[in-house]
C-alpha positions as CSV (number, residue, x, y, z in Angstrom):
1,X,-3.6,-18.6,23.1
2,X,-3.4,-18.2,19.4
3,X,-1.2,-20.9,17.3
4,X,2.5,-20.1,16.4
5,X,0.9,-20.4,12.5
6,X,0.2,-16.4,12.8
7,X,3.6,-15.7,13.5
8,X,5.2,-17.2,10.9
9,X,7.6,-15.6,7.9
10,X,9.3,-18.0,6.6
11,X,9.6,-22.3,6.2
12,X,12.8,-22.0,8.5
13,X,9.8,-21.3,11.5
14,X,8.4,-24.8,11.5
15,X,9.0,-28.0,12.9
16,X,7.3,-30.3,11.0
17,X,8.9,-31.2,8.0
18,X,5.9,-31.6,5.7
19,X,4.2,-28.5,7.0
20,X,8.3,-26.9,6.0
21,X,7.8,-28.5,2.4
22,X,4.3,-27.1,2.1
23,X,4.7,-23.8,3.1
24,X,8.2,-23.3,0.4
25,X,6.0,-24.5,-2.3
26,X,3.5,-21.7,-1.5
27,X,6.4,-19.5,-1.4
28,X,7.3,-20.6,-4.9
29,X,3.2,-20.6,-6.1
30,X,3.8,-17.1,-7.3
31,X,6.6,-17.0,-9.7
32,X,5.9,-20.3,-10.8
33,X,2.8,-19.3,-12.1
34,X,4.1,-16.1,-13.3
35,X,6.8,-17.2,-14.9
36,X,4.9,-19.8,-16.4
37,X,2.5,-17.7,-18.2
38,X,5.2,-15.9,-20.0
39,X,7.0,-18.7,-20.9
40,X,4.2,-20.6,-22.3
41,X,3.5,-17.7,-24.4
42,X,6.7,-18.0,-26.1
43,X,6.4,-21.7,-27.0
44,X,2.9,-21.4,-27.6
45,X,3.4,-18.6,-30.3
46,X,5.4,-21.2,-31.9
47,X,3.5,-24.1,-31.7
48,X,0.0,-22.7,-31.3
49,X,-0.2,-19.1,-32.8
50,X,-4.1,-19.0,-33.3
51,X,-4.3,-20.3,-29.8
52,X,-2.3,-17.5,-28.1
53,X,-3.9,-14.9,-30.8
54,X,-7.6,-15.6,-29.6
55,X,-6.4,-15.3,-25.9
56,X,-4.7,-12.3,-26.8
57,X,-7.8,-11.1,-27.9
58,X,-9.9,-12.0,-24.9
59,X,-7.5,-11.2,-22.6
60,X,-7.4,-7.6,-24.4
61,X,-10.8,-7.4,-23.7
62,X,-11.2,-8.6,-20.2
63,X,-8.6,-5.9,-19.7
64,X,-10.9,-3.3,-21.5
65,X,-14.2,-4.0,-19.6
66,X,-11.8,-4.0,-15.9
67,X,-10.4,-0.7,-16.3
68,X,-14.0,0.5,-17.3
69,X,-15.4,-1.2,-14.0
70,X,-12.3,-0.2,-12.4
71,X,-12.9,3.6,-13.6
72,X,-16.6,3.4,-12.3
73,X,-14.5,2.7,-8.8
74,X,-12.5,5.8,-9.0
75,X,-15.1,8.2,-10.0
76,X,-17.3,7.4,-7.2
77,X,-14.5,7.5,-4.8
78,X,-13.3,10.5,-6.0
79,X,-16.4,12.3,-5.3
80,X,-16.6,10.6,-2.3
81,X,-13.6,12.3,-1.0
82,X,-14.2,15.5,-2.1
83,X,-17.8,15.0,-0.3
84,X,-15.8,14.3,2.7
85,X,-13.3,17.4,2.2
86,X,-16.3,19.5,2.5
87,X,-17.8,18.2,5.6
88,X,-17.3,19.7,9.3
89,X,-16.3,16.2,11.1
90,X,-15.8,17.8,14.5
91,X,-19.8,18.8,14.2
92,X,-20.7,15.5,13.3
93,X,-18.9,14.0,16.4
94,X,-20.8,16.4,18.6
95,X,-24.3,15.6,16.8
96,X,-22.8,12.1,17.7
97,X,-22.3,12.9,21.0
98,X,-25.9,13.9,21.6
99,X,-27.4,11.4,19.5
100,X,-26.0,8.2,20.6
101,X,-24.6,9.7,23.6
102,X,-21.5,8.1,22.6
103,X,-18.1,10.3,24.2
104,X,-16.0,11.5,20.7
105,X,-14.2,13.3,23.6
106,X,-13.2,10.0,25.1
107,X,-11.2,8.8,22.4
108,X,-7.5,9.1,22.7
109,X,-4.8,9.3,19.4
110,X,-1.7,7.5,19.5
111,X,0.5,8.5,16.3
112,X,3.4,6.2,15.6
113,X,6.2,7.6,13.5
114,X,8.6,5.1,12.6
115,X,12.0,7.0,11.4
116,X,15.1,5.7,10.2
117,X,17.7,8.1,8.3
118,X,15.7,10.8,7.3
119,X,16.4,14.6,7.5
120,X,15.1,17.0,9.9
121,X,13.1,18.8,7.7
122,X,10.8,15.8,6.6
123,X,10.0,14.8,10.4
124,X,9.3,18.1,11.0
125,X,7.0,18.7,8.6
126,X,5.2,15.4,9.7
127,X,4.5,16.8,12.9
128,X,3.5,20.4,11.7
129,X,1.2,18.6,10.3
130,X,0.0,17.0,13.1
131,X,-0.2,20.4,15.2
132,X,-2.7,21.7,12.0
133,X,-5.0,19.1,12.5
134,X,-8.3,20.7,14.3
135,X,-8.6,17.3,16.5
136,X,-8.0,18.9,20.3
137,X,-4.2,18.2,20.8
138,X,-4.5,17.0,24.6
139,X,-6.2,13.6,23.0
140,X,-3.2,13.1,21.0
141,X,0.1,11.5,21.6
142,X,2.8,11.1,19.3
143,X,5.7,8.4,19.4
144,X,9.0,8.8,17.3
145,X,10.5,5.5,16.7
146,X,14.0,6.0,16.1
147,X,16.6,3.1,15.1
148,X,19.6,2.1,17.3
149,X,21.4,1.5,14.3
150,X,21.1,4.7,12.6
151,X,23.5,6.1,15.1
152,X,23.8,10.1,16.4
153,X,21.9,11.2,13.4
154,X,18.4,10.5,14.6
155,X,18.8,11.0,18.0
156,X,19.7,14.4,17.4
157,X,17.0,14.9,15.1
158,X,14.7,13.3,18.0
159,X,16.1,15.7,20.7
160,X,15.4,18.5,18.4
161,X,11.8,17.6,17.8
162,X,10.9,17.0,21.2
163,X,12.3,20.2,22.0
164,X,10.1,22.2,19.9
165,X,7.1,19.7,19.4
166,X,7.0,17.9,22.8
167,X,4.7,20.0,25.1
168,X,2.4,20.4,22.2
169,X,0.6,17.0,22.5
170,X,-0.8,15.2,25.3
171,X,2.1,12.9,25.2
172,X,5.4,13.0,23.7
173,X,7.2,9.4,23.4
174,X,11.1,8.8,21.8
175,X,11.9,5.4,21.9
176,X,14.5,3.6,20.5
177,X,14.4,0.2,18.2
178,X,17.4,-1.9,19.2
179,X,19.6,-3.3,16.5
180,X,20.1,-7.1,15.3
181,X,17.2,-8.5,17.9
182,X,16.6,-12.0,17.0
183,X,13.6,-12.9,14.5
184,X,13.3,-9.8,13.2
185,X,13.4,-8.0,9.8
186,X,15.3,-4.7,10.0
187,X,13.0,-2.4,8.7
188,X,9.8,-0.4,10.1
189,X,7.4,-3.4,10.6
190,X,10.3,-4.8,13.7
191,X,10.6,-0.5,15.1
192,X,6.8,-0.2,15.4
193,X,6.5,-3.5,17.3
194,X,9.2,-2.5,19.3
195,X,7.7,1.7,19.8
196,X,4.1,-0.3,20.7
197,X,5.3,-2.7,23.6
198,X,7.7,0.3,25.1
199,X,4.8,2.9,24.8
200,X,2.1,0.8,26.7
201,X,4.5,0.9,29.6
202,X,4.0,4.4,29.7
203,X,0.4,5.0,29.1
204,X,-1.7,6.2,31.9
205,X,-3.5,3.9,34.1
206,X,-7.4,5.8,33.7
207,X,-7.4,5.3,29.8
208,X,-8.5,2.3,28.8
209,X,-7.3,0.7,25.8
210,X,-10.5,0.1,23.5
211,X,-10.6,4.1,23.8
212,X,-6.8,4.5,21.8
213,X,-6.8,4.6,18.2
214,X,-3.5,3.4,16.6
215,X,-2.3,5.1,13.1
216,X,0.9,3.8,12.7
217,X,2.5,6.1,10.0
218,X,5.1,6.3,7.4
219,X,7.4,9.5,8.8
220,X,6.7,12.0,5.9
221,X,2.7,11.1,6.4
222,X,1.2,14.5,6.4
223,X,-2.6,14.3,7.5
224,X,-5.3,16.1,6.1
225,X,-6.5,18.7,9.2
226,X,-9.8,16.5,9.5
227,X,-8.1,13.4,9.5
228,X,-8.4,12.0,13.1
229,X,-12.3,13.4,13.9
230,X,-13.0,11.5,10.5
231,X,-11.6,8.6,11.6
232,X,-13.2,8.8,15.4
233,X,-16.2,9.1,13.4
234,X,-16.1,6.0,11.9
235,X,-14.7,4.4,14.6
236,X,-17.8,5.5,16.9
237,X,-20.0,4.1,14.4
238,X,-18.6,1.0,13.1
239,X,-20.4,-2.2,14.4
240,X,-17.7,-4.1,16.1
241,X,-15.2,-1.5,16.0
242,X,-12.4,-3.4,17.9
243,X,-12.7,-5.7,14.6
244,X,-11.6,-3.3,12.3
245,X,-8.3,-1.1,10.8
246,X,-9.1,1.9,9.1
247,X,-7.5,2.9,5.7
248,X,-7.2,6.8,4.5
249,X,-6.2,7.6,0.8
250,X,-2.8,7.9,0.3
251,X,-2.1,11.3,-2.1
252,X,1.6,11.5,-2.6
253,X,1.6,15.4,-3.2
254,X,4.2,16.2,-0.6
255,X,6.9,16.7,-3.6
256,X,4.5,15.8,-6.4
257,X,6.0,18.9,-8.6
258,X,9.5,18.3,-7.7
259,X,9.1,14.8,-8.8
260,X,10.1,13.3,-12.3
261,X,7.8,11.7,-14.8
262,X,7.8,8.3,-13.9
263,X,7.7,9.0,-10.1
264,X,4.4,10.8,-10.8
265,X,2.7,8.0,-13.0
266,X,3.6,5.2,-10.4
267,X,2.6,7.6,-6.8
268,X,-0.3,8.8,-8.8
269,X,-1.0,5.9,-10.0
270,X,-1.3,3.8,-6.5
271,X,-3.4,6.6,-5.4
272,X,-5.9,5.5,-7.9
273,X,-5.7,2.0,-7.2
274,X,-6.4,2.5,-3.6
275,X,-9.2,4.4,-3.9
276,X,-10.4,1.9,-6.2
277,X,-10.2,-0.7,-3.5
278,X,-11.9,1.6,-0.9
279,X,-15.2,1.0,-3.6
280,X,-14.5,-2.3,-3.1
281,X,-14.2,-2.8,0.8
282,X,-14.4,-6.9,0.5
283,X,-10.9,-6.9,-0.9
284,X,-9.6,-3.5,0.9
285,X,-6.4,-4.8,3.1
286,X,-4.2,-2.1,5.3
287,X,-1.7,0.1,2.9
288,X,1.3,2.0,4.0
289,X,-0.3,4.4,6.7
290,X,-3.3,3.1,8.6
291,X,-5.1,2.8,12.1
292,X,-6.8,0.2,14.1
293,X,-7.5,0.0,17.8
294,X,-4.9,-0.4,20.6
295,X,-6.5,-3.1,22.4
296,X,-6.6,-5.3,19.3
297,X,-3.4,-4.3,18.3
298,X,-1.8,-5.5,21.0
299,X,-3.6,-8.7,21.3
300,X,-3.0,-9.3,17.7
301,X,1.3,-8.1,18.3
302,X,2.8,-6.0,15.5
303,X,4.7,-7.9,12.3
304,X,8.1,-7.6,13.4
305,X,9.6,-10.3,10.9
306,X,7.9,-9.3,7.6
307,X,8.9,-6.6,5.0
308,X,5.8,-6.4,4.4
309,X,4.5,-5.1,7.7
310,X,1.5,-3.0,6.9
311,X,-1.0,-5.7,5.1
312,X,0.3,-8.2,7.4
313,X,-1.5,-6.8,9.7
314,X,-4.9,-7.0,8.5
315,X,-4.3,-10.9,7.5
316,X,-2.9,-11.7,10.8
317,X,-5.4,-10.1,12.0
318,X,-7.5,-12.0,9.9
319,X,-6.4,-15.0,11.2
320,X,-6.4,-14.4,14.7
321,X,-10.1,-13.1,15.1
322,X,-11.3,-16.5,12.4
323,X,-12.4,-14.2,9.8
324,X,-14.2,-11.7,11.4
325,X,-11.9,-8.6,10.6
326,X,-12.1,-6.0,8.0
327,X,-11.0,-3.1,7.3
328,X,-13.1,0.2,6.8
329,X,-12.6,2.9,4.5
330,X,-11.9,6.2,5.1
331,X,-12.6,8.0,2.1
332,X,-10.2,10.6,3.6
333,X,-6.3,12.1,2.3
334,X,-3.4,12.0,3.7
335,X,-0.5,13.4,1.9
336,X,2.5,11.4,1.6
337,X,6.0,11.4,-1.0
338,X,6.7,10.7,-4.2
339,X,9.7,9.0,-4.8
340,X,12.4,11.7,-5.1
341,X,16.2,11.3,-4.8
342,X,19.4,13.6,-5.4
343,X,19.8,13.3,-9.4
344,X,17.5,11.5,-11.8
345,X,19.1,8.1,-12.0
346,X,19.6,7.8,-8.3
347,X,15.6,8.0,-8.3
348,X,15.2,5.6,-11.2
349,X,17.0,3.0,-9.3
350,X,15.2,4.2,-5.9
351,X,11.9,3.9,-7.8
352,X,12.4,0.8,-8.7
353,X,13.8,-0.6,-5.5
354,X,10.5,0.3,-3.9
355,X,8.6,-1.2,-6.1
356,X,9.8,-4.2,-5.5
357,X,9.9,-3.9,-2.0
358,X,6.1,-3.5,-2.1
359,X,6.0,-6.8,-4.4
360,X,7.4,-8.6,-2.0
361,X,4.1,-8.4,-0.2
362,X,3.5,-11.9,-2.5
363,X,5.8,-13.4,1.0
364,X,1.8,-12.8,2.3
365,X,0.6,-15.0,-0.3
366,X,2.0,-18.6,1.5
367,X,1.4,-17.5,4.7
368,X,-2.4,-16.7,4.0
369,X,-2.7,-20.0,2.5
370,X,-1.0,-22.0,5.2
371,X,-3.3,-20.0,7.4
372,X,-6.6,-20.6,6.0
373,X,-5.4,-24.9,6.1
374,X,-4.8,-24.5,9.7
375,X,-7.6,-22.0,10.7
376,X,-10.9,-24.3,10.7
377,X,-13.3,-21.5,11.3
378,X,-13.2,-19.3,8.4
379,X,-15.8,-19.7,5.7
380,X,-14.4,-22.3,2.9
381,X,-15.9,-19.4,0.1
382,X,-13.9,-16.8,2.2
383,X,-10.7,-18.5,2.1
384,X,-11.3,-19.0,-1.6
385,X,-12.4,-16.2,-2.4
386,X,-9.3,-14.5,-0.9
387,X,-6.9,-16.7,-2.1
388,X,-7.9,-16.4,-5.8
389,X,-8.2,-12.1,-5.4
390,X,-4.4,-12.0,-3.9
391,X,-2.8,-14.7,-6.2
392,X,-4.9,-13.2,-9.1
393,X,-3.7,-9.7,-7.9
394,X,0.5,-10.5,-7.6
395,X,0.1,-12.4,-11.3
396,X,-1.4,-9.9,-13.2
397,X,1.2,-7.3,-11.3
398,X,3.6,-9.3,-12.8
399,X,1.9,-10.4,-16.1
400,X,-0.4,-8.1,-17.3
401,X,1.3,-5.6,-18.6
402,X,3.6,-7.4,-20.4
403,X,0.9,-9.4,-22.1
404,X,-0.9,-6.5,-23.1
405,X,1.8,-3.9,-24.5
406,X,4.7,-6.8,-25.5
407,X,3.7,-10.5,-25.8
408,X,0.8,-9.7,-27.7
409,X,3.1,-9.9,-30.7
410,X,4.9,-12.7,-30.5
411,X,2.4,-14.6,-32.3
412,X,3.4,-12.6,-35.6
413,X,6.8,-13.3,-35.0
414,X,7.0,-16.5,-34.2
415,X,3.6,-18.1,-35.9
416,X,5.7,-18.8,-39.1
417,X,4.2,-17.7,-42.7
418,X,1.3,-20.5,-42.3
419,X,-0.2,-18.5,-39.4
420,X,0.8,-14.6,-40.7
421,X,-1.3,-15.4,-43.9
422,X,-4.2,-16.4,-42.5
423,X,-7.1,-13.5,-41.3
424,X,-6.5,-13.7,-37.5
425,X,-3.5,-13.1,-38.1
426,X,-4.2,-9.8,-40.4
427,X,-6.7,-8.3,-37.5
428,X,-5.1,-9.2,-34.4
429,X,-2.6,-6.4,-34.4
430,X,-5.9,-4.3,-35.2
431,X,-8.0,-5.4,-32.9
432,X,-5.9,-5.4,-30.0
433,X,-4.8,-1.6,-31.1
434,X,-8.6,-0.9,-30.9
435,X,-9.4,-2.4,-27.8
436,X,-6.4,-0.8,-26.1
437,X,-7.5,2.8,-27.6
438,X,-10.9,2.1,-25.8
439,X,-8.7,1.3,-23.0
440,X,-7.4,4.7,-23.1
441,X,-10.4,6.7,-21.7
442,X,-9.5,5.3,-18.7
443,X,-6.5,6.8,-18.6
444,X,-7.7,10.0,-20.1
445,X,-10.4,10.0,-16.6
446,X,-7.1,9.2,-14.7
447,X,-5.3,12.4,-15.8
448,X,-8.0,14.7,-15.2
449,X,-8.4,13.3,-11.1
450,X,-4.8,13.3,-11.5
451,X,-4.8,17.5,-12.0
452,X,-7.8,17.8,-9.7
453,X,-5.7,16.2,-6.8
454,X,-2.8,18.7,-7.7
455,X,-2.3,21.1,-4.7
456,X,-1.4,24.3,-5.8
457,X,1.3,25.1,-8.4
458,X,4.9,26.9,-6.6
459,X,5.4,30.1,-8.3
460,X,8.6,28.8,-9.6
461,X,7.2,26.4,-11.9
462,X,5.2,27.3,-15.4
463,X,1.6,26.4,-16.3
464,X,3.8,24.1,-18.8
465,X,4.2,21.7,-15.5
466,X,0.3,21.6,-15.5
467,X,-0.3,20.4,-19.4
468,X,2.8,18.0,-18.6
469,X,1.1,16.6,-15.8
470,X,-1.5,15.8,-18.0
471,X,0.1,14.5,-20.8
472,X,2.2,12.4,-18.8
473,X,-0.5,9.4,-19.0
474,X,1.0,9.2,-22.0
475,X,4.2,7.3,-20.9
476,X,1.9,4.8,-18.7
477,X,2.7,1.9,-20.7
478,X,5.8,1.7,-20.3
479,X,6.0,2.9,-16.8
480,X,4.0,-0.1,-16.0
481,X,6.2,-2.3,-17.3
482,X,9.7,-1.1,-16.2
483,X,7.9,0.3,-12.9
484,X,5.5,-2.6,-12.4
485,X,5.8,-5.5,-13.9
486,X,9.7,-5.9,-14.0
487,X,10.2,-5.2,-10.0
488,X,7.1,-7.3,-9.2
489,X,8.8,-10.7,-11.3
490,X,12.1,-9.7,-9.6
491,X,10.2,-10.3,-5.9
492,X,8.7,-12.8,-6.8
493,X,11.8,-14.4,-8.0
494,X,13.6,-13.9,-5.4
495,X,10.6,-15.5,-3.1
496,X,10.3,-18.1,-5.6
497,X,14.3,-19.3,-4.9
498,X,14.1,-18.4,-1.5
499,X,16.1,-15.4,-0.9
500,X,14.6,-12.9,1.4
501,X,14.3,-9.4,1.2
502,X,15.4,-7.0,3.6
503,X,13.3,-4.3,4.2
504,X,14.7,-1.1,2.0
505,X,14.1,2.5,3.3
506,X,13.0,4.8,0.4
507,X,15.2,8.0,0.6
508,X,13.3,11.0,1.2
509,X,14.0,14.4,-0.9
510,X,12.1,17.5,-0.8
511,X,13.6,20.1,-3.5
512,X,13.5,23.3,-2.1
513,X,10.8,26.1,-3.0
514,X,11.0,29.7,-3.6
């Protein structure tokens, strides 16, 4: 029996009073040291110009050589996926079958679909996609979670998908997430625990559990038609497999061309990011849509009082099996949406509401930390390792881009005339400008993947929409900063003073095509 330590979201879950005090000052770790940097580079551009000017400058440049190592990432991922695009998975598993005379034909699917309010259309098209996939359809069973507390709307939607969808699986499962259960977090992280324990009732007898893969999926998740005989390929032939999620690329190009500007840059843009981290598999965590065994599943138990339920996961996970838990990557699609709402504004604010939903995940930073003090068996590099890459991560998502495309000058307005007459003062503006024009090739390699990953263009739109694709790198800077940096301080505030977040559904809008 694991400690209580694993299931833990907030201070308010402990006893001791120490451990209480302890854990809310890793809560406020994050903000503090967020907030701290950008204040200290207001007084410090008063008091100590040259100072803040030569960090400027390195920082600039640190900057410069990441996104050229990052870059490297996303190439080689890239044409990693597009390797795997190519291949005939189904084949490989039967070469599998005779080589190792391990069974791809034993291996079951459950596919978890946690809805809330969405429309008919975008769960339907979900499970089209599902039905397209060339995995044979009686080793897959689908589960739409629907929430009590949405009311009539999704249980007619869940009546009129089982009608037309249910016989076409192995299994067909509706369950239905009661409302206000104590402990939890409203949100999808509490309906998946709750689909999981009600499903396992229901499972047949003859299949055992270390033969069901798990992808727990957001509701408009559209797989690639390989997608589940990729990932029974890996899962055949990963050592220790029952120790082990597995993470496809999320490609948001669902309504990609419907979407506005800045919805592009930021879904495009976390594309990238992720399949940067699938390069680097030693900091890879479990993102949005994922999959990982039954069996360990359900000895780990689902998040149900997080918002951030899909990397909690992995770190409880983590936690639970002292370290030895990773996560393997896919180098596979799946197609997901773009943040798209009813009028422009309405998706501004929706945008931006998501974003810091997904900052929130720094509520994982205190809970790692209290982990790794109470868990004796992890490696004292591992847990320092990981603690410097997530607190590093959540501060520069909060810092960075203001440091780079705004603080940067404060120096020359603050400094006073002693500072603006000396040389540093003279070259920094030039030297940061020509570090941060370096910078742009790797944007420039980010808007060519970003047209390569474009699925085709509907009639109804010009080849215009291409070039502005392309051009709309462009507005990066400050898409990072209202986008980014802005909702990321906001969560971290908020975790900072000890107001939780509830768990925020992102509406879901498909314009229609002709």
């Amino acid at each position: 029996m694991k400690s209580d330590y694993l299931n833990l979201s907030s201070p308010e879950d402990l006893i001791n009073k120490k451990e209480k005090i302890f854990y809310r000052i890793l809560e406020i770790l994050p903000g503090f040291l967020s907030w701290l940097t950008l204040l200290s580079f207001f007084v410090l551009s008063w008091s100590a110009p040259k100072v803040v000017a030569v960090f400027i400058i390195i920082f600039d440049l640190y900057w410069l050589m990441r996104v050229a190592y990052l870059s490297v990432h996303q190439i080689a991922c890239f044409l990693q996926m597009r390797k795997h695009l190519k291949i005939d998975w189904l084949e490989k598993l039967k070469n599998l079958n005779s080589l190792s005379k391990k069974n791809w034909q034993e291996i079951y699917h459950l596919i978890v679909l946690p809805m809330a309010n969405e429309d008919l259309e975008i769960v339907k098209s979900s499970l089209e996609a599902l039905l397209e996939c060339n995995y044979p359809k009686e080793k897959m069973m689908v589960v739409l979670a629907i929430e009590e507390r949405i009311g009539k709307k999704a249980q007619e939607i869940a009546k009129i998908i089982e009608k037309e969808f249910g016989k076409k699986f192995f299994k067909f499962f509706i369950t239905r997430h009661p409302k206000d259960i104590k402990g939890e977090v409203k949100g999808r992280g509490s309906n998946v625990a709750w689909a999981i324990k009600e499903v396992k009732k229901k499972l047949p007898k003859e299949i055992p559990l270390d033969k069901v893969i798990v992808s727990i999926f957001d509701i408009d998740t559209r797989p690639f038609p390989q997608y589940f005989a990729v990932l029974t390929y890996y899962y055949l032939t990963t050592k220790n497999n029952l120790r082990a999620s597995y993470q496809p690329i999320p490609v948001y190009n669902n309504n990609i061309w419907e979407a506005p500007v800045f919805s592009r840059i930021v879904a495009t843009s976390n594309t990238f990011w992720q399949m940067m981290q699938q390069e680097r598999k030693e900091q890879l965590v479990t993102y949005s849509s994922h999959s990982m065994p039954l069996k360990t599943l359900l000895e780990v138990g689902y998040p149900a009082n997080v918002v951030s339920d899909d990397s909690r996961i992995f770190w409880k996970a983590y936690l639970f099996y002292n370290g030895k838990y990773q996560v393997i990557p896919l180098y596979y699609p799946i197609s997901m949406d773009a943040v798209l709402a009813k009028n422009f504004f309405q998706t501004v604010i929706n945008q931006y509401k998501q974003q810091k939903r997904w900052a929130f995940g720094a509520e994982n930073i205190p809970y790692i930390i209290f982990g790794f003090f109470k868990n004796k068996k992890i490696p004292f590099f591992e847990k320092v390792r990981h603690t410097f890459i997530i607190l590093e991560g959540f501060w520069s998502w909060a810092t960075a881009a203001l440091l780079i495309f705004f603080l940067g000058w404060l120096p020359l307005l603050l400094g006073g005339e002693k500072f603006n007459f000396t040389l540093l003062s003279y070259n920094l503006p030039r030297l940061t400008s020509n570090l941060m024009a370096l910078a742009m090739h790797g944007m420039m390699i980010a808007a060519l993947i970003s047209l390569l990953l474009l699925p085709p263009r509907p009639k109804n739109y010009s080849k215009l929409k291409t070039f502005s694709i392309f051009f709309q790198w462009l507005l990066l800077p400050l898409t990072l900063i209202f986008f980014g940096a802005l909702p990321a301080l906001d969560a971290q505030t908020r975790l900072m003073l000890g107001k939780r977040l509830e768990f925020w559904v992102t509406e879901k809008k498909r314009k229609l095509k002709d």
